[in-house]
Backbone bond lengths (Angstrom), bond angles and torsions (degrees), N, CA, C in turn:
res aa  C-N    CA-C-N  psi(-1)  N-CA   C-N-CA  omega(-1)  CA-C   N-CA-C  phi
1 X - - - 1.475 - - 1.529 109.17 -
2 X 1.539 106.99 140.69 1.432 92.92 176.50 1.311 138.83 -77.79
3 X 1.007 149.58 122.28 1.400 136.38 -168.05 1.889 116.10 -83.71
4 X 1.217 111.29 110.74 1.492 117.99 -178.11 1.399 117.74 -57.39
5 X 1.453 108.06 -52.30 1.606 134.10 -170.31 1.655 103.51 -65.35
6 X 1.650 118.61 -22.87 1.506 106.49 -165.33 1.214 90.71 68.71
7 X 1.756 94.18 172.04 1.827 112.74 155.70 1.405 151.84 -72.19
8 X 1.466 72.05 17.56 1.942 105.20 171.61 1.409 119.30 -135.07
9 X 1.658 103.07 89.03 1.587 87.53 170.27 1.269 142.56 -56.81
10 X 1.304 98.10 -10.91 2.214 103.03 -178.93 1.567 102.96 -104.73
11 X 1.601 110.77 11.50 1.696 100.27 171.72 1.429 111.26 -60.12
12 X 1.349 119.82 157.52 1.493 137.96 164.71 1.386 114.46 -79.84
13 X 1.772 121.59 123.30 1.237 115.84 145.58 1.762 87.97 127.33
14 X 1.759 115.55 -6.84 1.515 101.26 174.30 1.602 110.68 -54.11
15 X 1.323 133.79 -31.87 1.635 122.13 -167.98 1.307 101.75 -69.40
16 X 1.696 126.34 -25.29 1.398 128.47 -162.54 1.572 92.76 -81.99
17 X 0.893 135.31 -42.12 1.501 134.75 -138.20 1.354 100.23 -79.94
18 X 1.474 132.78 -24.31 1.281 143.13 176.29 1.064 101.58 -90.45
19 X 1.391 156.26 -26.56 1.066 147.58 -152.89 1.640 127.33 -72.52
20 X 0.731 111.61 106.80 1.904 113.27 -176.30 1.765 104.43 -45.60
21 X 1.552 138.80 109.42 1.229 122.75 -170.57 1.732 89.57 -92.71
22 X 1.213 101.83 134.50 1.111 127.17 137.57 1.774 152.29 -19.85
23 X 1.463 125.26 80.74 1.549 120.90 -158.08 1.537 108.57 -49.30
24 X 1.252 128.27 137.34 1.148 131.83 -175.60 2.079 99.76 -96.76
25 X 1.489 107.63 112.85 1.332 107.93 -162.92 1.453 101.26 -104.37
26 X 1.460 124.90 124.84 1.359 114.46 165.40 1.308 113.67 -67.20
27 X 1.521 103.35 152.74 2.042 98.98 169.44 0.998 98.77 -123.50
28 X 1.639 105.16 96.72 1.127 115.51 144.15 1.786 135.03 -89.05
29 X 1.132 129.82 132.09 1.185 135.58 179.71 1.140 126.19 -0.21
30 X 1.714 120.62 117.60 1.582 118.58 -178.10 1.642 110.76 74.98
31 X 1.796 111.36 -17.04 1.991 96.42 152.40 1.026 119.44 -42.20
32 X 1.546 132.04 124.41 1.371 147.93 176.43 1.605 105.38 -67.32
33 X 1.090 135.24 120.73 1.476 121.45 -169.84 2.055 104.70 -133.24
34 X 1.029 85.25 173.31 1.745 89.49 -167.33 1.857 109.50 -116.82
35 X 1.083 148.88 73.59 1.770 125.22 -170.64 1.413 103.97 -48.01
36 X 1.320 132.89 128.20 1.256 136.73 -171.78 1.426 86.65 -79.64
37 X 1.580 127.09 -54.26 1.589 128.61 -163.46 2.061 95.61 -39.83
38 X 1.241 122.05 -89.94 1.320 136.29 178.26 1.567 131.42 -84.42
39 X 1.102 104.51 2.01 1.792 107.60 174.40 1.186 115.39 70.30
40 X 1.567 112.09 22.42 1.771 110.98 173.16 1.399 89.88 -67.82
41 X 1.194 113.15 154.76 1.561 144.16 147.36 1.567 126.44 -108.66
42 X 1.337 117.97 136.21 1.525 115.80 176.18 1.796 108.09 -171.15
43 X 1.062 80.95 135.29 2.040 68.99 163.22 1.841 112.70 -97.27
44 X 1.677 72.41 145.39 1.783 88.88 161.03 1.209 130.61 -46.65
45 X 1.882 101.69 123.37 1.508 111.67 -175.13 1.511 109.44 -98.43
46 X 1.176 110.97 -60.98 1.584 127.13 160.32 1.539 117.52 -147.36
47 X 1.430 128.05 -172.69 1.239 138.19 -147.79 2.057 104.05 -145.75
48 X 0.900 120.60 74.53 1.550 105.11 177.73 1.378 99.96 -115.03
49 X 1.534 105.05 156.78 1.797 124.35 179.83 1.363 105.92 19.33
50 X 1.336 110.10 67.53 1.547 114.43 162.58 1.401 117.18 101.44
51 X 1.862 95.60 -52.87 1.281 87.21 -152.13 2.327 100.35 -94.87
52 X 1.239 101.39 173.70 1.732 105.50 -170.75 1.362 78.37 -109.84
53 X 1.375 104.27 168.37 1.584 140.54 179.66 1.310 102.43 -160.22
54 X 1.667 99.79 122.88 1.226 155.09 -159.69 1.977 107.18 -107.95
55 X 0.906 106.50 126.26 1.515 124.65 153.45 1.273 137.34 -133.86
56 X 1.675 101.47 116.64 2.073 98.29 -165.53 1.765 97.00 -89.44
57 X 1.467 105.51 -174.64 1.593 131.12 -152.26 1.762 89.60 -72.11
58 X 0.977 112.95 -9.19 1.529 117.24 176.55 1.751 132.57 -94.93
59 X 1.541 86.96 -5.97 1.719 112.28 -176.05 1.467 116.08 56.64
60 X 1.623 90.32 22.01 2.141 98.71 152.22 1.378 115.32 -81.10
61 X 1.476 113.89 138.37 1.367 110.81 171.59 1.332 116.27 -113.96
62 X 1.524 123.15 161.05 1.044 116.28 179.49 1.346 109.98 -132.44
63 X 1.994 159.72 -165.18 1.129 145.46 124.45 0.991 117.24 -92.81
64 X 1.425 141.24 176.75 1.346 144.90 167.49 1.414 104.52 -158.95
65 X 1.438 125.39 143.13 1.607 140.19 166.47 1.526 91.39 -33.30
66 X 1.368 120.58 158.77 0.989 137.70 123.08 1.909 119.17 -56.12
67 X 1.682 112.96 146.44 1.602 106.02 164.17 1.976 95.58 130.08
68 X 1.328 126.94 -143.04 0.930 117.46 -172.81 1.415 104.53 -83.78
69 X 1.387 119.90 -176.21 1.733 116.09 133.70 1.609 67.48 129.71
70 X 1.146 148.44 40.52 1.400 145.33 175.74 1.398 111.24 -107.89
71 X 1.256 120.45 167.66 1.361 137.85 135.63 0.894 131.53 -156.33
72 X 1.987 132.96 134.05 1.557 157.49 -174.26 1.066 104.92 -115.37
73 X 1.514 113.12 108.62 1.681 114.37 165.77 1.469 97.87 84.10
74 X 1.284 118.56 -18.24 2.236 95.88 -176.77 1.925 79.39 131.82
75 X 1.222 131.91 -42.55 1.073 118.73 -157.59 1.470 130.42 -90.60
76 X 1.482 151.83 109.43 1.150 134.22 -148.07 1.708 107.21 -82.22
77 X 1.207 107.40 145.98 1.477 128.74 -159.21 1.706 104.08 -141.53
78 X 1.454 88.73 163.20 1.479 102.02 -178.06 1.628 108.43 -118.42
79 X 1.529 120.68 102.80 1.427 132.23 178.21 1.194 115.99 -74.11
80 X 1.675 115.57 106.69 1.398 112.47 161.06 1.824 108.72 -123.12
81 X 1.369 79.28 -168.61 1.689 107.62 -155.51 1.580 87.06 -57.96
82 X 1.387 118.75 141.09 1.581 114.93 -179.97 1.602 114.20 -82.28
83 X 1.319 134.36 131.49 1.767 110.50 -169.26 1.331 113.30 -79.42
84 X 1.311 119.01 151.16 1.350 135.59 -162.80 1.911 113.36 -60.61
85 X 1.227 130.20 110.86 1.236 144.60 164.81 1.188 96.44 13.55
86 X 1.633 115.35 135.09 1.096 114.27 150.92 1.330 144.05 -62.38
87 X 1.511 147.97 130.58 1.084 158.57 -138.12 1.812 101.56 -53.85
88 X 1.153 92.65 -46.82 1.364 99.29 -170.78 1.997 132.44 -86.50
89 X 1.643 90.26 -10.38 1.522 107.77 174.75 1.360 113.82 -84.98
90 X 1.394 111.88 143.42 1.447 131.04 -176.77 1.357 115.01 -48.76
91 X 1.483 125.76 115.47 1.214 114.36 -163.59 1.852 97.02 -98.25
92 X 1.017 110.57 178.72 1.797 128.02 -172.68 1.656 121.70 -119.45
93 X 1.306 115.27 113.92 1.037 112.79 178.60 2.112 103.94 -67.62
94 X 1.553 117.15 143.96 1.042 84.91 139.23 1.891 173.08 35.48
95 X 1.428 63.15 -85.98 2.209 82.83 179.97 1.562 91.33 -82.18
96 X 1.297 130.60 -47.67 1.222 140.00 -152.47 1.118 120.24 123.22
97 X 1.439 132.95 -3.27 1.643 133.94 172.08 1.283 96.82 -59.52
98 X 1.602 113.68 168.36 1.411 135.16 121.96 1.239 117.43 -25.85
99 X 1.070 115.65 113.60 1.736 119.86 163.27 1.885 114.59 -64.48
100 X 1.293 112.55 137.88 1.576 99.42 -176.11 1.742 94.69 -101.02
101 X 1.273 118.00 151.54 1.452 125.90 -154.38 1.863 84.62 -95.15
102 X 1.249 96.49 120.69 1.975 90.21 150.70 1.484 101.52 67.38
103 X 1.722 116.22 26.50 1.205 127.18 -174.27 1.680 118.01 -87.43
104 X 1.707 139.87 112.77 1.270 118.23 -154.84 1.791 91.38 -118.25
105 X 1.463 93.55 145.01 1.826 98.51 177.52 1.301 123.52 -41.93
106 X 1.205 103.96 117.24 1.833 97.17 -175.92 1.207 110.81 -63.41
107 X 1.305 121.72 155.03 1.527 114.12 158.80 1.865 115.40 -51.80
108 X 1.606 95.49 149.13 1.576 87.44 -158.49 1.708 94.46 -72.73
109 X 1.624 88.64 162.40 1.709 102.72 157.18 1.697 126.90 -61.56
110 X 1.444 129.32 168.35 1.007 120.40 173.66 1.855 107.56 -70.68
111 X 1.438 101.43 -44.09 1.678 122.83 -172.97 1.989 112.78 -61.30
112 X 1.003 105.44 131.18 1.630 107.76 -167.34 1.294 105.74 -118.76
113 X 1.264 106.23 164.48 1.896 119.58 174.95 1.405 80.52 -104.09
114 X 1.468 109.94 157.76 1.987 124.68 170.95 1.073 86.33 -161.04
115 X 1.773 108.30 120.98 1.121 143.50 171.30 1.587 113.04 -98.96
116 X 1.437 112.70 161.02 2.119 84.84 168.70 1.506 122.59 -87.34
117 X 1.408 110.60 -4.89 1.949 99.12 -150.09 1.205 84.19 -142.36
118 X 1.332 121.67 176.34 1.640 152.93 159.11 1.299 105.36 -48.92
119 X 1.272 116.72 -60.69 1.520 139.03 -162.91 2.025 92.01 -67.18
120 X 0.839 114.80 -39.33 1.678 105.69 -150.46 1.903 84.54 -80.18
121 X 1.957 113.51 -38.71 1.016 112.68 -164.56 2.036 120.87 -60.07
122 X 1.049 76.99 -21.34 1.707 99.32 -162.42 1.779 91.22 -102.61
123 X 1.023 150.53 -16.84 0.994 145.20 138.94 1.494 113.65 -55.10
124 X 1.135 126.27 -66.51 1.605 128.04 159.51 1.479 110.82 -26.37
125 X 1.595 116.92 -55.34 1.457 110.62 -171.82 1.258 132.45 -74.34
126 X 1.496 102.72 -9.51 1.158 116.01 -159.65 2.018 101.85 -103.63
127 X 1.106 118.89 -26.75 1.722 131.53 166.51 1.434 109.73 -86.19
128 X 0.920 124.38 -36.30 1.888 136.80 -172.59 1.393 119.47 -128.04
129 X 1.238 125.02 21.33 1.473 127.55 175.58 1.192 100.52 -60.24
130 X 1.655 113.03 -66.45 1.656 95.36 -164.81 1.568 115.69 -78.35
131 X 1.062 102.05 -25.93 1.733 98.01 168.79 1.917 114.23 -43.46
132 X 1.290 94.20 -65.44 1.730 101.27 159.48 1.386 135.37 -17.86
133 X 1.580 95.91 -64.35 1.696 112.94 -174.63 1.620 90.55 -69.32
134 X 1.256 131.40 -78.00 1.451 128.65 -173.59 1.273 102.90 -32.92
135 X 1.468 162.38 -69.38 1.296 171.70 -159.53 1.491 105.64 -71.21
136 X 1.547 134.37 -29.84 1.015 146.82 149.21 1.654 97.43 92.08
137 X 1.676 114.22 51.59 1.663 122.07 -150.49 1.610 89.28 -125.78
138 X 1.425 114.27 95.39 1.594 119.62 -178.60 1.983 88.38 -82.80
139 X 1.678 100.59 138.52 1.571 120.78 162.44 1.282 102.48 -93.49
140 X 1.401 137.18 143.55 1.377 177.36 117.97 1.657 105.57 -63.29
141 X 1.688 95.85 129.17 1.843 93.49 165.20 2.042 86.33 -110.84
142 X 1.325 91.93 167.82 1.123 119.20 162.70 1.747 126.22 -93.97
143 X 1.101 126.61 -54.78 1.118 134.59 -177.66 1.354 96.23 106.98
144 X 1.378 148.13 13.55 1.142 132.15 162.58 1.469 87.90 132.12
145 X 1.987 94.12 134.30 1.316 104.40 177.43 1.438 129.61 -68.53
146 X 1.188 120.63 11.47 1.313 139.80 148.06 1.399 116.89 -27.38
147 X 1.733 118.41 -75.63 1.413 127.82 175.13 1.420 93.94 -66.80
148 X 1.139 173.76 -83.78 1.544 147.53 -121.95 1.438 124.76 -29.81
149 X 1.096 115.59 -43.38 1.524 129.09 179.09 1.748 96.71 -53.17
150 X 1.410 104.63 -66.26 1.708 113.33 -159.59 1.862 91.67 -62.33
151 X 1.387 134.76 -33.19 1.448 119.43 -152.15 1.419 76.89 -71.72
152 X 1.517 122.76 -67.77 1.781 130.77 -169.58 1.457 105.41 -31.23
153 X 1.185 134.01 -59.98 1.519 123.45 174.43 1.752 106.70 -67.53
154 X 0.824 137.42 -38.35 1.517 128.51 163.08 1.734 126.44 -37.75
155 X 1.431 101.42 -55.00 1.333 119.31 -172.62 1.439 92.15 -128.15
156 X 1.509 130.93 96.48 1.376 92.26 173.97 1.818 102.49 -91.55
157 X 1.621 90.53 -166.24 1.829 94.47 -171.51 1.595 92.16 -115.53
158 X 1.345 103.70 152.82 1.324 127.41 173.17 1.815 128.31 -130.11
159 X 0.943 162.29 -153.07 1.420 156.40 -135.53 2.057 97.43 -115.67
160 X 1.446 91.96 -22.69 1.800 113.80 -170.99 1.563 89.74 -106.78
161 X 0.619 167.61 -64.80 1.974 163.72 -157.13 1.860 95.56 -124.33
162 X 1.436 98.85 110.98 1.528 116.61 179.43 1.612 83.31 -123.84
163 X 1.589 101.02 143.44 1.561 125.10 153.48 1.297 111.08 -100.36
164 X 1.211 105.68 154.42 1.688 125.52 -164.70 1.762 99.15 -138.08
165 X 1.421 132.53 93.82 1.498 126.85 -170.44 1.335 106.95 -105.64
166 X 1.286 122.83 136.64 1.127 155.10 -166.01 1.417 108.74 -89.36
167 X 1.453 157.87 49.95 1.255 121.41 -163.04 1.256 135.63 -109.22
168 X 1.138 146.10 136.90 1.796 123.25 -177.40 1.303 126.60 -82.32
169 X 1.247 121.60 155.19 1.273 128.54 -161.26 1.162 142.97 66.13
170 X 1.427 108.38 8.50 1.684 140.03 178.98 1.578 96.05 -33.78
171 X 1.251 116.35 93.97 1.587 85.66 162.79 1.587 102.30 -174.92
172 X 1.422 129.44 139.23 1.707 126.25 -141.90 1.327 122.54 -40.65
173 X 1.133 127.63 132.22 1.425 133.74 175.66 2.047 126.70 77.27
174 X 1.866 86.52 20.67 1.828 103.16 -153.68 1.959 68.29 -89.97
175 X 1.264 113.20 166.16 1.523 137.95 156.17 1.487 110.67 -51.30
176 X 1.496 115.17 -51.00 1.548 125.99 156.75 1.221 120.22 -28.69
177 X 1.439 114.86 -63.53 1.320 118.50 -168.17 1.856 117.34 -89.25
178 X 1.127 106.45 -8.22 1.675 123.74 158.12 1.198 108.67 -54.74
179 X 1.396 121.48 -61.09 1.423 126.98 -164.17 1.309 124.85 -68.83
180 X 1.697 102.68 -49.35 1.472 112.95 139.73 1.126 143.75 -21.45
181 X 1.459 118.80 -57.84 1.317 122.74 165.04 1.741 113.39 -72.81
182 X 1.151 107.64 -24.02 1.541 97.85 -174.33 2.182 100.74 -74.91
183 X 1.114 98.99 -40.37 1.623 112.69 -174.68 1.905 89.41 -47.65
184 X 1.183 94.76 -75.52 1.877 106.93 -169.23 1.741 110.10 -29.77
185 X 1.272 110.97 -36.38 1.503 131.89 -148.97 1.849 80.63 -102.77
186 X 0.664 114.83 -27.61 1.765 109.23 -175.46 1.760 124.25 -94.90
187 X 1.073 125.67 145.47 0.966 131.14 -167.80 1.901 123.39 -34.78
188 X 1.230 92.03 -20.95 1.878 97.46 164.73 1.490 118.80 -91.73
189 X 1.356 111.81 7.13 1.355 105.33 -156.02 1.456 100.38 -89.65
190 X 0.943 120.91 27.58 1.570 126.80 -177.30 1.655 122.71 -100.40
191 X 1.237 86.57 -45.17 1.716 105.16 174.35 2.188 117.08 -100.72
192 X 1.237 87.11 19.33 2.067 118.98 -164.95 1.322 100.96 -102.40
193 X 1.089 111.05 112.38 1.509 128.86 156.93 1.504 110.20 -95.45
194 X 1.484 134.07 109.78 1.402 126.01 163.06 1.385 108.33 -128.69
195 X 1.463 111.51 124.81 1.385 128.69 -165.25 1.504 113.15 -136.94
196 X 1.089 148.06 165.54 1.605 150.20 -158.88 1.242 115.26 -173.18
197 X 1.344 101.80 160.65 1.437 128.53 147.75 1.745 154.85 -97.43
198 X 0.840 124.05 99.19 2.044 118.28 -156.06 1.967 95.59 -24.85
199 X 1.180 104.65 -42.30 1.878 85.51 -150.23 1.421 109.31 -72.17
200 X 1.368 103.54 176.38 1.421 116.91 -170.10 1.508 102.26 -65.36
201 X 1.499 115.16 -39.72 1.587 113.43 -156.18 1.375 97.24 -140.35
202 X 1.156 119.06 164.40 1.436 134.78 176.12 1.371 103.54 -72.71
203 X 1.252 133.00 0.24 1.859 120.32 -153.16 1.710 75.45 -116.28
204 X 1.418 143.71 -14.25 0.842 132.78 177.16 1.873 118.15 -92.48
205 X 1.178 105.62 11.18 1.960 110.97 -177.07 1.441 94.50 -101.91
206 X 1.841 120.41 -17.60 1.497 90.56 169.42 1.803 120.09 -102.88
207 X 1.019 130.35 164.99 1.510 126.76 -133.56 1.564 110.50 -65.41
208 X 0.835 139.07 -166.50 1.621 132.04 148.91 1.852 136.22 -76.10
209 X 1.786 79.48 -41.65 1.353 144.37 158.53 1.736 107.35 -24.03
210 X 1.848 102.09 -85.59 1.321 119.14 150.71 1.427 128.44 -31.73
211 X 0.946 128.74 -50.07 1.398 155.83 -135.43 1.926 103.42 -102.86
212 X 1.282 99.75 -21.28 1.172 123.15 -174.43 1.768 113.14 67.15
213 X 1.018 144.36 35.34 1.365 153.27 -114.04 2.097 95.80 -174.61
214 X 1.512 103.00 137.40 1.423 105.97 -178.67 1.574 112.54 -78.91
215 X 1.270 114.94 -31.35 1.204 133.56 -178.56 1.652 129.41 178.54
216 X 1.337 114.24 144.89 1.231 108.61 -140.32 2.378 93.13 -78.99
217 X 1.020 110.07 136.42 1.303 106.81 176.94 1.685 141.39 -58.79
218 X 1.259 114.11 110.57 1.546 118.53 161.58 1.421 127.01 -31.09
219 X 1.373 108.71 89.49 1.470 117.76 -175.83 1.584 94.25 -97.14
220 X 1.857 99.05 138.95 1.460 113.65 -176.73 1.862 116.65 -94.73
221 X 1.411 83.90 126.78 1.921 85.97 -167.17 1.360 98.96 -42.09
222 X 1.425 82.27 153.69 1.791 101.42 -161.11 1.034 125.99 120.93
223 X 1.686 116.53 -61.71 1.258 128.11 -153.52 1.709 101.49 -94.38
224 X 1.345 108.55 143.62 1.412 109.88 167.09 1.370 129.03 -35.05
225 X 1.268 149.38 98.77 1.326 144.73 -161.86 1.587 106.27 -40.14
226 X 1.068 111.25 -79.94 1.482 121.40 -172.14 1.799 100.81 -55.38
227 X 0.989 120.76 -65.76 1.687 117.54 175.67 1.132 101.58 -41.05
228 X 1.237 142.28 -9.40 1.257 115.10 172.46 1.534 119.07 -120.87
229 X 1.494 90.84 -23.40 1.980 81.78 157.49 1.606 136.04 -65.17
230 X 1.916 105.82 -24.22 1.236 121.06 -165.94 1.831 83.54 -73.23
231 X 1.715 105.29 -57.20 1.493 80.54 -178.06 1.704 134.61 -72.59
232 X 1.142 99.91 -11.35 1.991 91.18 -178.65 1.979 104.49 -84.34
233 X 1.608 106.42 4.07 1.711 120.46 160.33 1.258 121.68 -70.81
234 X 1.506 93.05 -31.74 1.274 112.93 -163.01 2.091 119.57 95.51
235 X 1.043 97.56 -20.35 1.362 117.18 175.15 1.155 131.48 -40.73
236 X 1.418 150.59 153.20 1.584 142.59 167.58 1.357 114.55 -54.76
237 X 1.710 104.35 131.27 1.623 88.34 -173.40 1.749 81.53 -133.95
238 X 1.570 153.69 34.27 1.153 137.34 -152.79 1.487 90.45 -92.88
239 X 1.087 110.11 -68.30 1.854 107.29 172.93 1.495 125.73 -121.19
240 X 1.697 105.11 -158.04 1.398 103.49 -172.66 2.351 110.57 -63.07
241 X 1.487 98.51 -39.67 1.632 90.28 171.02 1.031 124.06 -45.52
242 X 1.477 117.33 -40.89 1.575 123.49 -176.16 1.660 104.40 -66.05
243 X 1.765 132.08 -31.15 1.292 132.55 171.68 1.452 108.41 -54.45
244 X 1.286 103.78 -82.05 1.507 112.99 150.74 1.639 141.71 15.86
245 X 1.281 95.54 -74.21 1.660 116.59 156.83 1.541 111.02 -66.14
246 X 1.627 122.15 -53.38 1.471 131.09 -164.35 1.916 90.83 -50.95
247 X 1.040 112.20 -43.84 1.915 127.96 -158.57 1.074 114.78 -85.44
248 X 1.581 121.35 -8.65 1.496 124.81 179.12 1.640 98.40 -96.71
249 X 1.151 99.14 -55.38 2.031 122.75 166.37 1.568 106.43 -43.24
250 X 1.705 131.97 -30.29 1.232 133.19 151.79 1.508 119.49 -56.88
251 X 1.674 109.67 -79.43 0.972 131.24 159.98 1.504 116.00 20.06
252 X 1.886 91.04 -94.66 1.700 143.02 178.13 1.588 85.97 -21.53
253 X 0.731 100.39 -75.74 1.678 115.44 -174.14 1.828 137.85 -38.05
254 X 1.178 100.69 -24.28 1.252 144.22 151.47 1.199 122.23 -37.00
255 X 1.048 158.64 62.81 2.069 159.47 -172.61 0.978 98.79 -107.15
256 X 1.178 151.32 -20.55 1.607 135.60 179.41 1.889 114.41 -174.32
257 X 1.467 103.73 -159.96 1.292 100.06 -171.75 1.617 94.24 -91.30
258 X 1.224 114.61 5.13 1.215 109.30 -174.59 1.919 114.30 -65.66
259 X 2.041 100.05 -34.33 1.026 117.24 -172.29 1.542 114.67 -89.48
260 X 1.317 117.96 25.55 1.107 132.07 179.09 1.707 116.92 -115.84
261 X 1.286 112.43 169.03 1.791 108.71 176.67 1.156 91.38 -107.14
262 X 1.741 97.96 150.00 1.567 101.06 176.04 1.452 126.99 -81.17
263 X 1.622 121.64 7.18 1.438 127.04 138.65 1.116 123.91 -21.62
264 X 1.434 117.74 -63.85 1.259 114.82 -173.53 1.477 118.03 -102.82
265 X 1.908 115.63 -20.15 1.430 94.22 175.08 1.972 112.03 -54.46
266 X 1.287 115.56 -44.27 1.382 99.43 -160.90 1.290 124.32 -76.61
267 X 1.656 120.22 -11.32 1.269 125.90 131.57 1.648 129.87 -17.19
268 X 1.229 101.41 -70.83 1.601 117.93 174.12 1.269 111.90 -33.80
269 X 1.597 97.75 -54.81 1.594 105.32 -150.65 1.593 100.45 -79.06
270 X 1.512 122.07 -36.80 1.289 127.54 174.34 1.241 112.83 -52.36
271 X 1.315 129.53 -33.79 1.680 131.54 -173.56 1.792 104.09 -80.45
272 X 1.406 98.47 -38.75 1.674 101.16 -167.06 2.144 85.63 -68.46
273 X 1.020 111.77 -55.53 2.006 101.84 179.70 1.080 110.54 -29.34
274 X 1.670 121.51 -54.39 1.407 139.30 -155.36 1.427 95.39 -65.35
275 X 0.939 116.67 -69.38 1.945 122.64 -160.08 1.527 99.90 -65.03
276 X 1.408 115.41 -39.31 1.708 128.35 -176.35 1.558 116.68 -51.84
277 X 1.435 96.13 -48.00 1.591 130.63 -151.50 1.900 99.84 -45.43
């Protein structure tokens, strides 16, 4: 018979010695994972200070500790932090480029991207920063495609400084796309890139998906766009801080071009050619 205890019943470590150990599973991105506690399911989005973040078939997310309490395939496992790329594998910008190794911001170009808002700029910086700095391609917002006309007679552009415009809501018969055509048709329109996106706002090019949200909400003409998404979120909508917060809480959410619509990635990429070119 076997003896559990050894020849010491008060030794340390008999409960361990039986113990089935546990596979130690990295989570890396898009692992399908199981919560043993409640039977959520989701794959891995990313991994910060410990804890993993989870997204199920519904594009709810949730976090959870890192450590046991898992399951892969039916089997319970132990999720840790995945180790960092090997030295020698192709690393990823972001956007999805190649990362350039030991790459320093060029001095900028004369030629600019002009976006309209804060929000569109910092969305830009945050998918294409380093693509940017390597290309040496400083973004400018406008405050609304309104001023474009006046910056072009200010500064105009020539064959050496090309603009690349960003705008939202591009789409037939919008005020957007008026201006556009009048810019193209006008004496700058030569060295003018103007390119767009259908939605009303920039907070709508990143996914729903991302966002953790089923779909982004039907606001009824009239109503303030954003005031009325923060409220059908449920979200703070009293003033501009409460926007503010709603757009960082977008933002946050954000890890790649993955978390974006492809409206606007190929936008991007067409403007970054233009100014590059």
């Amino acid at each position: 018979m076997d003896d559990r205890y050894g020849h010491d019943v008060l030794a340390a470590g008999w409960r361990a010695k039986h113990q089935r150990e546990l596979a130690r599973i990295p989570a890396s991105r898009d692992l399908l994972v199981e919560v043993a506690e409640d039977g959520y399911c989701g794959a891995v989005m990313s991994v910060t200070g410990g804890l993993v973040e989870l997204e199920d078939r519904h594009g709810r997310r949730r976090m959870f500790p890192l450590g046991p309490g898992f399951l892969v395939d039916g089997a319970p496992v132990v999720l840790v932090a995945a180790p960092p790329a090997a030295a020698g594998a192709p690393k990823r910008t972001a956007s999805g480029s190649f990362a350039v190794a030991d790459a320093r911001a060029r001095v900028a170009r004369p030629s600019r991207i002009l976006v309209e808002g804060r929000h569109d700029a910092e969305l830009v910086e945050k998918v294409w920063g380093d693509d940017l700095r390597v290309e040496g391609v400083v973004v400018e917002y406008l405050q609304g495609v309104d001023l474009l006309s006046d910056l072009l007679d200010a500064e105009p552009p020539n064959a050496e400084r090309r603009y690349g415009v960003l705008v939202d809501h591009l789409v037939t018969g919008s005020k957007e796309a008026r201006i556009a055509q009048a810019v193209e048709r006008g004496r700058h329109g030569a060295h003018v890139r103007i390119v767009g996106h259908p939605y009303i706002d920039v907070w709508q090019c990143v996914t729903p998906q991302a966002v953790g949200i089923r779909a982004w909400p039907e606001v009824p003409r009239g109503t303030d766009w954003k005031t009325g998404v923060c409220r059908a979120l449920g979200w703070p909508a009293r003033d501009q801080a409460d926007f503010a917060r709603a757009w960082q809480r977008i933002l946050a959410s954000v890890h790649s071009y993955r978390d974006l619509e492809p409206a606007l990635l190929g936008r991007v990429e067409e403007l970054i050619d233009f100014v590059t070119a």
